[in-house]
N, C-alpha and C positions, 0 to 999 in steps of 0.2 A: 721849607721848614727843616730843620736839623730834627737828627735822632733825640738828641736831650727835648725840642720840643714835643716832639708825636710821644714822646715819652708820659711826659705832665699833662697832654691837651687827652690822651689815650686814659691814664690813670682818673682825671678829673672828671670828664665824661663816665669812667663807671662809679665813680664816686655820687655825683649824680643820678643815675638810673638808680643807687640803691635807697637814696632818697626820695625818691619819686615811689618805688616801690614799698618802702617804711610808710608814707604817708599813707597810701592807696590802702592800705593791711590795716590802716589805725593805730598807727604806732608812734608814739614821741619817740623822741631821743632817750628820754630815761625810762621809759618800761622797753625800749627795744635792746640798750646795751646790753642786759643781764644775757638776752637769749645767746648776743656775738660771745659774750665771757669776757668783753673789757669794757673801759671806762665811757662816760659818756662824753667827757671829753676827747678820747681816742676816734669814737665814733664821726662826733661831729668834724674832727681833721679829715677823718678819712671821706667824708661825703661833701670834703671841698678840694680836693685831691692833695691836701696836704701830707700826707703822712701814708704811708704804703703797711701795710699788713699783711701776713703768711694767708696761705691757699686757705686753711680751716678757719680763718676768719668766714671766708667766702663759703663756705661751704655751709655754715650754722646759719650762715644772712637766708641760701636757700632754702634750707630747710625750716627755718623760721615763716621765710615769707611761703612757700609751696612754689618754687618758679622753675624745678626742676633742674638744676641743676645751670641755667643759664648765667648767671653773676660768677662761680668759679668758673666758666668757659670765656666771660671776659678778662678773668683774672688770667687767665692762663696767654689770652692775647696779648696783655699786656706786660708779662715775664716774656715773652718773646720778643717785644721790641727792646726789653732793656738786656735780653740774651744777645741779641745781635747789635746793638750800642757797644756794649763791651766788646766783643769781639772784633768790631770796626777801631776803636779804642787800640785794642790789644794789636790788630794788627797794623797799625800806625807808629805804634811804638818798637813793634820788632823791625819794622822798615827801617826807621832812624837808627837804630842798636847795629842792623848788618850793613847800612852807608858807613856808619863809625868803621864796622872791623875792616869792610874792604878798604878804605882811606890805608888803614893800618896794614892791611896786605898789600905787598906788592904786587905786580902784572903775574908773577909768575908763581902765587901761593906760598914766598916765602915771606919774613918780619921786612916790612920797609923801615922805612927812617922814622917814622912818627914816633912816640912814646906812648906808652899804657898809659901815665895819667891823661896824656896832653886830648887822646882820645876819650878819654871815658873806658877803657874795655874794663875796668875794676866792676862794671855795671853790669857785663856783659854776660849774657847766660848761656849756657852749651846750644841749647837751640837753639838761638840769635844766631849763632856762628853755624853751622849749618843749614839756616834760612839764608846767610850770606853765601854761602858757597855751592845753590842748590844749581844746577846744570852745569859745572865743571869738577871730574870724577877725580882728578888733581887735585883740586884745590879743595875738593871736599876731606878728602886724604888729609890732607894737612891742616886742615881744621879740627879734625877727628883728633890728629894728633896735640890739638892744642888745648882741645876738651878735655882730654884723658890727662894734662899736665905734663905733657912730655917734656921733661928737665933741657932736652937737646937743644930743642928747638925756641920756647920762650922761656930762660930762667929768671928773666926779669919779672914777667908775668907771676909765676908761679913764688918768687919769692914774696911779690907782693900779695896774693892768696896766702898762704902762709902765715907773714906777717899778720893780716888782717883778719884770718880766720876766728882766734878766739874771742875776738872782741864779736865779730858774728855770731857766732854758735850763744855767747850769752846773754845778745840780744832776744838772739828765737827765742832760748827759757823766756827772758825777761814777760814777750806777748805773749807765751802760752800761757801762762801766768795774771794776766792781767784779770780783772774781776772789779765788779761793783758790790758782789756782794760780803757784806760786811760780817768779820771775825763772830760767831755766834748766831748767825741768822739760822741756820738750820736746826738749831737748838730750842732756839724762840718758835720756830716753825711746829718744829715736834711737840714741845707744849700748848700751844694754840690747837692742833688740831686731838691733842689727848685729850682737854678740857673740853673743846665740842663736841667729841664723840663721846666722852662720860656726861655730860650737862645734857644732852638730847632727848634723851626722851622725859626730862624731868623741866628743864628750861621752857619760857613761850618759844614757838618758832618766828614770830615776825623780830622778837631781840635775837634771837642767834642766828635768822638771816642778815640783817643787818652786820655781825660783827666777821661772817664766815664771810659774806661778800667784800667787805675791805679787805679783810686776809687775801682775798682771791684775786682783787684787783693789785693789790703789792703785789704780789708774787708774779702777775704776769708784768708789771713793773720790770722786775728783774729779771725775766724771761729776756724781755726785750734788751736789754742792756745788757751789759759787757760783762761774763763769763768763763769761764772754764767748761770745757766738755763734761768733767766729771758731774761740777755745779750745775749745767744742763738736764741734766739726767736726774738729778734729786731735783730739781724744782720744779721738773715736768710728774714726777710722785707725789709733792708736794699741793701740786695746781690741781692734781689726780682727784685725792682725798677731799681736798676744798670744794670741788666741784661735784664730786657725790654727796658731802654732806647739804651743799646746796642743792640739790635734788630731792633730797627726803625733805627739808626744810619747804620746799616750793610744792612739793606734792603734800606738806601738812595744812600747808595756805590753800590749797583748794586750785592752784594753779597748772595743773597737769605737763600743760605746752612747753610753760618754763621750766618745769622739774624734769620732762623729756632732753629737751636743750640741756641740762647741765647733766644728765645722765651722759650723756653721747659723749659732750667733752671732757668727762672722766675719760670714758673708754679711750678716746683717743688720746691724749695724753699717756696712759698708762699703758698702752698699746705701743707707743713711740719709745716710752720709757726702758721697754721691757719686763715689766711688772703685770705678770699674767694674773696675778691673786687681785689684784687692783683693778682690772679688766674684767673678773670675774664678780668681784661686788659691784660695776659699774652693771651690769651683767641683772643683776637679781634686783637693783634699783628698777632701772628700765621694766622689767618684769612686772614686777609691784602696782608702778605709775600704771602701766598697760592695761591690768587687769581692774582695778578703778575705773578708771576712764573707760571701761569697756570696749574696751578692745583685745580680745584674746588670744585673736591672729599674732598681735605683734607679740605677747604676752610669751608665747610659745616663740616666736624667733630669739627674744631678746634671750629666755631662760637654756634653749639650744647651744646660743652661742656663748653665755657661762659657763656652761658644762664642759666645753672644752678646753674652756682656759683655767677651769681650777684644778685644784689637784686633787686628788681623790680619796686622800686620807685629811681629809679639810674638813671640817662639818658644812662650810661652803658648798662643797659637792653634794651634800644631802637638802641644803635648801634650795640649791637650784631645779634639783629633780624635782623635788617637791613643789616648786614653782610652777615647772611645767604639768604637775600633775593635776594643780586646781584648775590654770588656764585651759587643759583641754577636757575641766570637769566642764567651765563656763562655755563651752564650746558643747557640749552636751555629749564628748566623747568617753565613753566611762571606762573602756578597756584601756584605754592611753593612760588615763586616769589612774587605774588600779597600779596598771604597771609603773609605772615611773614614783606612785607610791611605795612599791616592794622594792627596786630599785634605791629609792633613796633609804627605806631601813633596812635591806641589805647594807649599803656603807655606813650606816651608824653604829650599825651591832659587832662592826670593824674598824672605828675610830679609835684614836690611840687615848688612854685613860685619863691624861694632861693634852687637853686638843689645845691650840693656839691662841692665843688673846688678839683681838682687835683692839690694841691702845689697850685701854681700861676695861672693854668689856668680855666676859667669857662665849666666847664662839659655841660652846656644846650648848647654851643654853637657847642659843638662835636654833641649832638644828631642832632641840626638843621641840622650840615653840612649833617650826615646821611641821615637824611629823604629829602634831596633836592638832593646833587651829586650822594650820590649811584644810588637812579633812574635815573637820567640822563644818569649815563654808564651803570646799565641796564638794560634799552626800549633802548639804543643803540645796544647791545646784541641780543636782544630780536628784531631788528627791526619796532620800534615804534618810529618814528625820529618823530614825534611829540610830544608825551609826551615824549624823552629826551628834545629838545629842550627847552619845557617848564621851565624842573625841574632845567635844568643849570640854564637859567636867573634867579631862586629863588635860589639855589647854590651861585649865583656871588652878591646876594642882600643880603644873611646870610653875606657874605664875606663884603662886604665895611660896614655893619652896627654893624659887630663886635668889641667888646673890642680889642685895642692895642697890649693887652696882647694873647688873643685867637686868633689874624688872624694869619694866615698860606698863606706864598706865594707858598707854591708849591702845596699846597690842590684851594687856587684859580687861578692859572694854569693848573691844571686839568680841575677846572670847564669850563674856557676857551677851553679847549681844543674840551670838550663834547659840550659843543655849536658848536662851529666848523665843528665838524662832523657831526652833526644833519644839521648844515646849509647844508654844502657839501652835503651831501646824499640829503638833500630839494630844489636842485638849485641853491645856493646863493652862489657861491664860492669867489666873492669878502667879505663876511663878514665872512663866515669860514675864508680865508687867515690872515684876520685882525683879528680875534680871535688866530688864530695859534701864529701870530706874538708875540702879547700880552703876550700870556705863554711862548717864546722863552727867550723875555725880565725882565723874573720873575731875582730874585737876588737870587733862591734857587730852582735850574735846575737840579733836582735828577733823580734817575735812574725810579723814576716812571711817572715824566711828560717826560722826555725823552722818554719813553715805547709810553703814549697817545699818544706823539708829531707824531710819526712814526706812530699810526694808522690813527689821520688825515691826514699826508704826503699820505699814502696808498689809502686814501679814492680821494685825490687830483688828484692825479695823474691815477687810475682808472676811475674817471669821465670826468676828464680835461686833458687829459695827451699833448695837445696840447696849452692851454692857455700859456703864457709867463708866468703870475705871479705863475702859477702853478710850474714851472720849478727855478723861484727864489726864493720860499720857499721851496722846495727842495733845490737846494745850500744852504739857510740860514739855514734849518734843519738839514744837514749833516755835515756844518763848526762848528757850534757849539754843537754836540755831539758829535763830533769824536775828539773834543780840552778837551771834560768834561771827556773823560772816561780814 
């Protein structure tokens, strides 16, 4: 079997194990792409070894499926047979390149008779010529001096380099230069992802999943094709954003797993990029997703490792702390808790007066929501239904006196929500129920005020389970989640 075959019979065979593995997990082809972050066509090439794919392909396959980390350990097998193909390759071809110069050398390391065309040395590269003359310390001498272009010795050679060089040097431009991506894409780019970050919290998310996931599939389109380094680098920002917006969007569907997956390959992307502020909202996604899903452990990693990547005069920086301050409210740790609370209004009461715009939306009005809703859910947590209380009604007072552009109906249907249960737990269950209502009646009813909605129902029903109105928001909370999902 040649290296080209163990190559394709190595690549197909893991192409196969991750179909075998897709299947085993319950996955087609099109609910498993979104997790890899490419097409389902892509996919189904690659699970018949047609078509090769980078490491973090392999990497979201294991972490999608749970296999530990074994699918990129065969990826990484099979870069090493195509690592030492090539270099079998490479050194066959330096072989033929130092028989050419020796032909050209004479016995004694001076120009024989042959001619630079007639040989090929036009081809010839400085370390060819020193592969040819490796065990005699003569002839390597006089190689050296033919690398270096010594006028003396070959000025045939050298005038042929010469002559030929500018047509070379503007080929290099020519390939570094070369590109698929077309005059304006990153224009169209940057409006695509404005309009989904302003449309988001006001849009359904299953239409602007759909339109973010094309954008996401183009763009790695053009990943894979033919670019410029710089072009690299914006479209690896560009894949960044897309795939965090697909994160909120999959965590508004109620789908955690695949909102986790497209959190991470933000990060990674944006990580690659160098785009630490993009790492840092990849950062506070993850966070978010974690803490729904209940899981807090991670909640606190993911929110840890935004805080290092943002900056500090960012309002960023203050909903990260904050992040981490609920998750280790949920965790039942309330010193952690307090602190990373102070922490994060320490940096807001130190934020500069014009904080920074994400696209279209105002960043200070994120951190405010921070520092008012997260408390509120949690001292709910925490069992301090007074100070939630509190922080909802400052919660629901960010909300009505925000920019157009900055409210968010399902961030204040939460806040509704945490009043609610503060009331409930405080006696008041006609004013929790009217709060309940409120948030039922949001125009943007996702899978995380639905998530609240059922812990006030819980709290209702626990306290009151005999009151009437208790039992009709009950029906109104089960007619309308169970029509949403």
């Amino acid at each position: 079997m040649t290296q080209a075959d163990a190559v394709a019979a190595a690549r197909t065979a893991l192409g196969r194990q991750l179909a075998a593995l897709r299947k085993a997990a319950g996955f087609s082809q099109e609910t498993f792409a979104p997790l890899a972050t490419y097409s389902r066509s892509t996919l189904a090439n690659v699970e018949v070894g047609r078509q090769n794919v980078p490491r973090d392909f392999w990497q979201r396959c294991d972490a999608a499926l749970d296999t530990e980390g074994s699918l990129a350990a065969q990826y990484d097998e099979v870069a090493e047979l195509v690592r030492r193909r090539h270099e079998e390759a490479a050194a066959v071809q330096r072989a033929a390149r130092a028989a050419k110069l020796s032909a050209w050398l004479g016995a004694d390391g001076t120009l024989g008779t042959a001619t630079v065309h007639d040989n090929g040395l036009d081809a010839l590269s400085h370390q060819d010529a020193l592969v040819a003359s490796e065990g005699d310390s003569t002839k390597r001498r006089d190689v050296l001096k033919l690398g270096l272009l010594s006028a003396t010795a070959a000025p045939e050679l050298v005038a042929h380099m010469l002559d030929t060089a500018p047509a070379e040097a503007l080929e290099f431009t020519r390939r570094a230069g070369m590109t698929d991506v077309g005059r304006g894409t990153f224009d169209q780019l940057e409006a695509v992802v404005t309009a989904l970050d302003r449309s988001y919290s006001q849009a359904l998310p299953a239409e602007q999943f759909v339109a973010a996931r094309a954008y996401r599939t183009y763009v790695q389109e053009l990943i894979e094709g033919r670019h410029t380094l710089k072009e690299a680098q914006q479209l690896y920002v560009y894949a960044g954003w897309l795939s965090e917006m697909l994160a909120w969007l999959s965590h508004d569907l109620g789908q955690p797993f695949v909102a986790e997956a497209y959190a991470i390959d933000c990060y990674e992307h944006a990580d690659q990029a160098g785009h630490d502020e993009l790492c840092a909202w990849a950062s506070d996604a993850m966070a978010s997703i974690a803490i729904y899903a209940h899981r807090p452990e991670r909640a606190v990693l993911a929110a840890h490792r935004g805080i290092q990547k943002a900056p500090s005069a960012h309002p960023l920086a203050v909903r990260l702390r904050a992040q981490a301050a609920r998750a280790y409210a949920k965790l039942g740790r309330s010193d952690e808790c307090d602190s990373f609370f102070a922490e994060a209004k320490d940096l807001y009461d130190r934020l500069p007066v014009n904080p920074p715009a994400r696209f279209a939306v105002d960043t200070g009005t994120l951190a405010e929501y921070a520092l008012t809703a997260y408390p509120a859910s949690s001292y709910l947590w925490l069992g301090d239904f007074h100070a939630a209380k509190r922080h909802a009604q400052e919660a629901l007072l960010i909300h009505e006196q925000a920019p157009a552009a900055s409210r968010s109906p399902s961030r204040e249907a939460i806040a509704h929500l945490d009043f609610g249960i503060a009331l409930a737990e405080l006696g008041s269950p006609d004013e929790a129920i009217a709060q309940g209502r409120l948030a039922l009646n949001s125009p943007r009813l996702v899978d995380s005020v639905r998530g609240r909605a059922g812990d006030l129902n819980a709290a209702l029903m626990r306290h009151y389970p005999r009151w009437p109105e208790t039992n009709a928001f009950n029906e109104q909370y089960r007619e309308l989640t169970e029509g949403q999902r």
